[in-house]
C-alpha positions as CSV (number, residue, x, y, z in Angstrom):
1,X,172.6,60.7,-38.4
2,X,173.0,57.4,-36.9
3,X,176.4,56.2,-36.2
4,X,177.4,52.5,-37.1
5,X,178.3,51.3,-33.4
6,X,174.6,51.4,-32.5
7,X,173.6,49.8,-35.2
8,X,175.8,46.7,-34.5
9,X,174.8,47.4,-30.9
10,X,171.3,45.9,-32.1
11,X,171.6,42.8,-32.6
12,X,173.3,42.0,-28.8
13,X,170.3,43.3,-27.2
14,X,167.4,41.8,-29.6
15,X,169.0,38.5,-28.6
16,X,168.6,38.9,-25.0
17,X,164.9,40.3,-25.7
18,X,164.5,36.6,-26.1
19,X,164.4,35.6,-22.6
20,X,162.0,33.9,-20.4
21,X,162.3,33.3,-16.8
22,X,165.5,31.3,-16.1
23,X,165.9,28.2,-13.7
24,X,169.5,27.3,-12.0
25,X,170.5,24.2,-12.7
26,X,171.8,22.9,-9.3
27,X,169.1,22.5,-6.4
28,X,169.5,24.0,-2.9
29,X,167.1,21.8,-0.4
30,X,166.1,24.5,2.5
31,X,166.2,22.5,6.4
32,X,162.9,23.7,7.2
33,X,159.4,24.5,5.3
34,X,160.3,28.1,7.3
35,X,164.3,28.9,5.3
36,X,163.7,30.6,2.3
37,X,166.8,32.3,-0.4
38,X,165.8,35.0,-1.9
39,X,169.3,35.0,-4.0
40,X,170.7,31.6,-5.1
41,X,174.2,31.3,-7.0
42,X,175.3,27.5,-7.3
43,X,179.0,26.3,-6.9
44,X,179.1,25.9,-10.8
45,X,181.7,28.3,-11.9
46,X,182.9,29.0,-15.8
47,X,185.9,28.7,-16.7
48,X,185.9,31.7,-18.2
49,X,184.8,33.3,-13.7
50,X,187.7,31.5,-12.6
51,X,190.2,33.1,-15.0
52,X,189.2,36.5,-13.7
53,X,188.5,35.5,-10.4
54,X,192.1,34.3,-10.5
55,X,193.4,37.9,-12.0
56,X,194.7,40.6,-9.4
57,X,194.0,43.0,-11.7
58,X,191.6,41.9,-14.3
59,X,190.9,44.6,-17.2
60,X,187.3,46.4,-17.3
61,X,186.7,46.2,-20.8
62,X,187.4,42.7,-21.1
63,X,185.4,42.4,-17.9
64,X,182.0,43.9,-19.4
65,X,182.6,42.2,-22.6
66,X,182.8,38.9,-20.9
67,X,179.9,39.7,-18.6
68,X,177.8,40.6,-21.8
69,X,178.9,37.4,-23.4
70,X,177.7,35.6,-20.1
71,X,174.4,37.0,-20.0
72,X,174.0,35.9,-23.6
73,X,174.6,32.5,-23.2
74,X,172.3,32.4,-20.1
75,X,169.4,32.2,-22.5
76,X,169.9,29.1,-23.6
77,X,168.7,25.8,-23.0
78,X,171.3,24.3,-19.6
79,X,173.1,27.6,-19.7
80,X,171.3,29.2,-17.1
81,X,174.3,29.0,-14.5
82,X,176.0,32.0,-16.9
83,X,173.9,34.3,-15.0
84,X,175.6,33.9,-11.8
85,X,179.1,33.8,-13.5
86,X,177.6,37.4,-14.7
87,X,176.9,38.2,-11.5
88,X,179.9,37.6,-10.3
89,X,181.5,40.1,-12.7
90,X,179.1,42.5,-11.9
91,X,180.1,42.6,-8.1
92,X,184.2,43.2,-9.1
93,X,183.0,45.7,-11.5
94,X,181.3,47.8,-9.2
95,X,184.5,49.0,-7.6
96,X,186.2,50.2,-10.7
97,X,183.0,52.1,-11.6
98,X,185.4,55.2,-11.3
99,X,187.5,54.3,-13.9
100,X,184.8,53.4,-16.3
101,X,184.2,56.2,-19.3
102,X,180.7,57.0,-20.0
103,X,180.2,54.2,-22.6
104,X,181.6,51.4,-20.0
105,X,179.5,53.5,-17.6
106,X,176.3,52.5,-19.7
107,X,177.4,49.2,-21.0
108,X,177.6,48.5,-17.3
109,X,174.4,49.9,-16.4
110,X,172.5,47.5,-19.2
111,X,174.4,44.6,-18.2
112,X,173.0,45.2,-14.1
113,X,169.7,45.7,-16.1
114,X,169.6,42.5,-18.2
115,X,170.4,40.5,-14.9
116,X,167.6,42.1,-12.3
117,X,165.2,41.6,-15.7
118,X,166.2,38.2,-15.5
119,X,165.4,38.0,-11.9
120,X,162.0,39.8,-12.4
121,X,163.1,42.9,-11.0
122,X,162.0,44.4,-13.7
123,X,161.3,48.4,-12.0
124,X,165.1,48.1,-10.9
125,X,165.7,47.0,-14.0
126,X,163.8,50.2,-15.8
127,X,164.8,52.6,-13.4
128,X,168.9,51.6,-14.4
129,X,167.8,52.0,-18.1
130,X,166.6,55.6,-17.4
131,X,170.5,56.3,-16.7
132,X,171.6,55.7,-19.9
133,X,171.8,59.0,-22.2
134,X,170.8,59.0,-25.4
135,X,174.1,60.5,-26.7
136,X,175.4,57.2,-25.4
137,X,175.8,54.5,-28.5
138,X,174.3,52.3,-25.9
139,X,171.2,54.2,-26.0
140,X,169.4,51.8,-29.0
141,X,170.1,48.8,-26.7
142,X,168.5,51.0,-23.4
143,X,165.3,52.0,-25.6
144,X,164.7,47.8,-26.7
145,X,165.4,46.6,-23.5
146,X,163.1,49.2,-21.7
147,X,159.8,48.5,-24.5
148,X,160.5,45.0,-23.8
149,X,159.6,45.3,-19.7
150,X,157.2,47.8,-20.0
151,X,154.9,45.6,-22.6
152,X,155.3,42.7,-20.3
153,X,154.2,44.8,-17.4
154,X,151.2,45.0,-19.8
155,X,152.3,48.8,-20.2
156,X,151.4,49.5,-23.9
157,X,151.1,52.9,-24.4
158,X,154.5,53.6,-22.6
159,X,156.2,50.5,-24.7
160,X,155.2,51.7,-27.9
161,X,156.8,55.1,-26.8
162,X,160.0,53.7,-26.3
163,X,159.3,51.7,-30.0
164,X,159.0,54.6,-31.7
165,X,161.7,56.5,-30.2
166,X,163.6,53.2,-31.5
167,X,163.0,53.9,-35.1
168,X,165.2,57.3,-35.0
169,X,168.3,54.9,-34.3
170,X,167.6,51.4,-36.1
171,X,164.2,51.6,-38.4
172,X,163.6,47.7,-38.5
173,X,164.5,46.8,-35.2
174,X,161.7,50.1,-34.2
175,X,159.0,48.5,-36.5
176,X,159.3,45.3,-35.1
177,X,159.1,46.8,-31.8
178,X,155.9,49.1,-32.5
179,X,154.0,45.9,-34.4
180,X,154.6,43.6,-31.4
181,X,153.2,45.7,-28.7
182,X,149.8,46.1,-31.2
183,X,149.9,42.6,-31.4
184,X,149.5,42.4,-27.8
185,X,146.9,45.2,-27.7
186,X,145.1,42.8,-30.3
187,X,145.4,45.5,-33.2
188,X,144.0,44.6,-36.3
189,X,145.9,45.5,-38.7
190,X,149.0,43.6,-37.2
191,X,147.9,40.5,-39.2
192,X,148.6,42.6,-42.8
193,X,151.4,44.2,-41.7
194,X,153.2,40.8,-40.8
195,X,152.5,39.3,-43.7
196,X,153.9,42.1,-45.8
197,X,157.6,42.0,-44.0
198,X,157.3,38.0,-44.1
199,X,159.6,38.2,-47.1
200,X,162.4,40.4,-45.3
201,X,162.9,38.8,-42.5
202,X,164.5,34.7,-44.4
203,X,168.5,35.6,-43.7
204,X,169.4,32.8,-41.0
205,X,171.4,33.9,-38.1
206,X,169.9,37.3,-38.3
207,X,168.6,38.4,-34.8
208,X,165.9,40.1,-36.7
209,X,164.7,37.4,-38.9
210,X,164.3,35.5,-35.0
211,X,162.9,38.3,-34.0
212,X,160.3,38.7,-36.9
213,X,159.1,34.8,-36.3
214,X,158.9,35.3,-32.4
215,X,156.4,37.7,-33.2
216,X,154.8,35.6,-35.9
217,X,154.1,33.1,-33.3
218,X,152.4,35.2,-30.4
219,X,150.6,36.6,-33.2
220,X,149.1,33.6,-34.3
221,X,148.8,32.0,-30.7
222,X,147.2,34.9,-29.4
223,X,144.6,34.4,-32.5
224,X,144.4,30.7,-31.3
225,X,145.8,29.5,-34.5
226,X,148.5,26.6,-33.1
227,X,149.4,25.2,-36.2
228,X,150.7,28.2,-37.5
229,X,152.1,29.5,-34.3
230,X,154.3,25.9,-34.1
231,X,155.4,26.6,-37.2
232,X,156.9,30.3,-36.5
233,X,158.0,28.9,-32.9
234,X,160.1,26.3,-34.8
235,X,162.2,28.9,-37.2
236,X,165.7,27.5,-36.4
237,X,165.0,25.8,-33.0
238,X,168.5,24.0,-32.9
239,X,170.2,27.6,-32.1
240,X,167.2,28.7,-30.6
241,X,166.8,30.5,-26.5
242,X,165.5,28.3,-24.2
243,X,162.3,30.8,-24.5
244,X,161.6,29.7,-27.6
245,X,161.5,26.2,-27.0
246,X,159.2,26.4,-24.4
247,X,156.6,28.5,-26.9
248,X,157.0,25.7,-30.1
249,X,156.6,22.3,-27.2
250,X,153.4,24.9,-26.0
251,X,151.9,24.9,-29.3
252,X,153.1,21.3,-30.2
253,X,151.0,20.2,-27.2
254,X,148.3,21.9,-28.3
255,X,148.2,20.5,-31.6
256,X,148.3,17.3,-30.1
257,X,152.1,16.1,-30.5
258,X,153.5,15.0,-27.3
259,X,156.0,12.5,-28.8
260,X,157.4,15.1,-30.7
261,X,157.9,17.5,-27.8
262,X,159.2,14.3,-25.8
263,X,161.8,13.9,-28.6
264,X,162.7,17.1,-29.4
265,X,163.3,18.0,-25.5
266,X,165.3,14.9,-24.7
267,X,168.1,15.5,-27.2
268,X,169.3,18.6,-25.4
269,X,169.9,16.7,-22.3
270,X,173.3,16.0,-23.4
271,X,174.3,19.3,-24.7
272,X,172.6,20.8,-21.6
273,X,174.8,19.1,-19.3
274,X,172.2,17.3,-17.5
275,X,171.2,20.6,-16.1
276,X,168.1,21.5,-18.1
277,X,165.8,24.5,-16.7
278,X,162.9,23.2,-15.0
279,X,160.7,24.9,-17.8
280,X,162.0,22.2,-19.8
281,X,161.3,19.4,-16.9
282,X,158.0,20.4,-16.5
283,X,157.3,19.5,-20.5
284,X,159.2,16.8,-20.0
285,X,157.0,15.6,-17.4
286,X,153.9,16.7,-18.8
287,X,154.8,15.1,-22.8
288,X,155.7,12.1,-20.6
289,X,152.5,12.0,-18.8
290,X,150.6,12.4,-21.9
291,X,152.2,9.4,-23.3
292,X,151.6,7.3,-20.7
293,X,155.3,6.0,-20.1
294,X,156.2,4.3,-17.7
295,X,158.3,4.5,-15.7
296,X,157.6,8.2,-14.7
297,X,160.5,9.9,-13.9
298,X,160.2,13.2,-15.9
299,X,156.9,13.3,-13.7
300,X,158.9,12.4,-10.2
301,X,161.7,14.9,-10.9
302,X,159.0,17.6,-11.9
303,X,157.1,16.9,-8.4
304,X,160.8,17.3,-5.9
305,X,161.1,20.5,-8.0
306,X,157.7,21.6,-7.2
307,X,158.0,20.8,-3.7
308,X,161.4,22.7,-3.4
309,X,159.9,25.8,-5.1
310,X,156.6,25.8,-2.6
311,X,159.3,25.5,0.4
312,X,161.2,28.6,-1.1
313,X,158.0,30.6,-1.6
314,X,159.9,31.0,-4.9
315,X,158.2,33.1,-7.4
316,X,160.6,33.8,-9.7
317,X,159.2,30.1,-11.0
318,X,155.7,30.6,-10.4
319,X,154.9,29.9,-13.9
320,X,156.4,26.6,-13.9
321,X,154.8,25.6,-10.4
322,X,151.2,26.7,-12.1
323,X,152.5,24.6,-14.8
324,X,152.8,21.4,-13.2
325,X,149.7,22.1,-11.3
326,X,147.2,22.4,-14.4
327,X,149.1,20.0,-16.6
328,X,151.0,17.2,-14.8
329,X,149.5,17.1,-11.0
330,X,146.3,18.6,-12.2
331,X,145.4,20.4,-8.5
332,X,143.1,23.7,-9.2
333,X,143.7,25.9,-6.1
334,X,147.3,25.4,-6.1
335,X,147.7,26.5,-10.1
336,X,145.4,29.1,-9.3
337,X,147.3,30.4,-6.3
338,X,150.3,30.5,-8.9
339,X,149.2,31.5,-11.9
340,X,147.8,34.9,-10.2
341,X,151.3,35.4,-8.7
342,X,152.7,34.8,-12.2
343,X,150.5,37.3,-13.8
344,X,151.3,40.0,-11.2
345,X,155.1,39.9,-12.3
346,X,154.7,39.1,-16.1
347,X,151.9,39.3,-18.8
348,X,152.7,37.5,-21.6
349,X,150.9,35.8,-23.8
350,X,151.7,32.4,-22.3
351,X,151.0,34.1,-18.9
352,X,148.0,34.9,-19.5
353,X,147.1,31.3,-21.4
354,X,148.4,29.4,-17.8
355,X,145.7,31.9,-15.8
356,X,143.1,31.3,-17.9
357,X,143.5,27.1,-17.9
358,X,143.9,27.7,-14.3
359,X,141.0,29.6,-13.8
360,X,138.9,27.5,-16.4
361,X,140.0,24.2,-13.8
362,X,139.0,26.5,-10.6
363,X,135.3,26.5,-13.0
364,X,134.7,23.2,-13.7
């Protein structure tokens, strides 16, 4: 029988399923072409760090609660910086690790998973998933988390494993699971099945219903239908993660609707703090570029970013460098060179899209 906690367990972890590779918002220039960081944490510190920075003896629980809470809002657009606040709760967690019980134990473990997934470290990531028990009412969250990275390690067969062993704990959550990794093994019956749990899946503010149209829309991209694909990308994009927006401006450039991205991007600048992701930046740049503004400063900002990332060797960004080089300073080998480093550490959908243009401009 499944007990309540894991059901309301659920919903935390579909939400951080939503993810895509996160940027920090404050830029570290390296001295020399030769300096690379292989960790960066910024100055920026919550308020919410600097209140248990300041506690002597700050307690656990409210610790991995805030930590959780951190991780969450990371995901959105100019939230980024939460990461390293989470971080930083990590590191004065580990020394209490003692006093943890078995369920702070594994609350813990997911929270040190969610953060190296974020940082594409995503065997680390699985391999601190494995800990978790499945008599712990953490255990749902575990199994999501661990389909999730194994189906963008293009894994399917080990995905769907961990999708069906879902569906003993929460059903929906399981079906959603096992239909998205078919989608991505281009099954055929995923179309039917879709359209038949359309109907569930219309309460707002439901992680599920977000989840259901995040589906929708690499369904329909993946069939190359973008009009549709906008559409599902767009279910309630004002509260949506920063990786859905970057799927809906995708599929709005490919149906032809720059302005719109231009629009829709530039009124989160002040609610982002002036410290949007460079994912955002580079569509920025490349909605700006389409519209032939003038001046180009999207375009300019786009380029210094670039051209920090190359000095770092940074691949935790080598989508967005393979970005800029197919879409905004259109140079073949360079997007190439990127895009394959991309598609070593993720295959998505989009990820797969950027190698392809990349390869198609290598062609020409």
């Amino acid at each position: 029988m499944v007990i309540n906690k894991r059901y309301q367990l659920i919903p935390v972890a579909l939400s951080l399923l939503l993810v895509s590779s996160l940027s920090f918002a404050k830029q570290w220039v390296p001295q020399s072409e030769e300096e690379v960081v292989l960790h960066y944490e910024p100055n920026r510190m919550s308020p919410l760090t600097m209140t248990v920075q300041s506690s002597t003896q700050p307690n656990p629980q409210r610790l991995l609660t805030m930590m959780s809470k951190l991780i969450q809002q990371s995901q959105y657009p100019g939230q980024s910086h939460a990461l390293n606040d989470a971080s930083v709760m990590l590191k004065r967690l580990a020394p209490m690790m003692h006093s943890l019980n078995k369920e702070q134990q594994a609350q813990y473990t997911i929270a040190k998973a969610n953060i190296a997934q974020q940082s594409h470290h995503f065997q680390r990531a699985l391999d601190l998933l494995s800990n978790v028990k499945d008599s712990s009412e953490h255990y749902p969250q575990a199994l999501l988390i661990q389909s999730r990275l194994l189906l963008i390690q293009g894994n399917y067969p080990a995905a769907e494993k961990a999708c069906r062993k879902l569906i003993s704990y929460h059903i929906q959550a399981g079906e959603l699971c096992t239909i998205e990794v078919k989608i991505y093994q281009r099954s055929s019956n995923t179309a039917q099945s879709l359209s038949i749990l359309r109907e569930r899946y219309t309460a707002d503010n439901d992680p599920l219903t977000r989840y259901f149209h995040q589906i929708q829309g690499t369904s329909f991209r993946i069939e190359q239908n973008y009009q549709k694909a906008e559409e599902a990308f767009s279910y309630d994009l004002l509260n949506a993660p920063s990786s859905q927006w970057y799927q809906w401006a995708d599929m709005a450039f490919a149906n032809q609707r720059p302005q719109k991205v231009y629009q829709a991007l530039k009124a989160l600048i002040p609610s982002a703090d002036n410290n949007l992701e460079d994912g955002f930046i580079m569509r920025l740049a490349r909605a700006e570029k389409e519209m032939q503004l003038v001046p180009a400063n999207y375009q300019k900002l786009a380029q210094q970013l670039v051209e920090l990332r190359q000095r770092r060797n940074d691949k935790l960004h080598a989508a967005d460098i393979a970005y800029y080089f197919i879409f905004i300073a259109q140079n073949p080998e360079q997007a190439l060179k990127w895009a394959k480093l991309n598609w070593q550490q993720v295959k998505e959908p989009s990820d797969k899209h950027i190698l392809q243009q990349a390869s198609a401009m290598n062609n020409k």
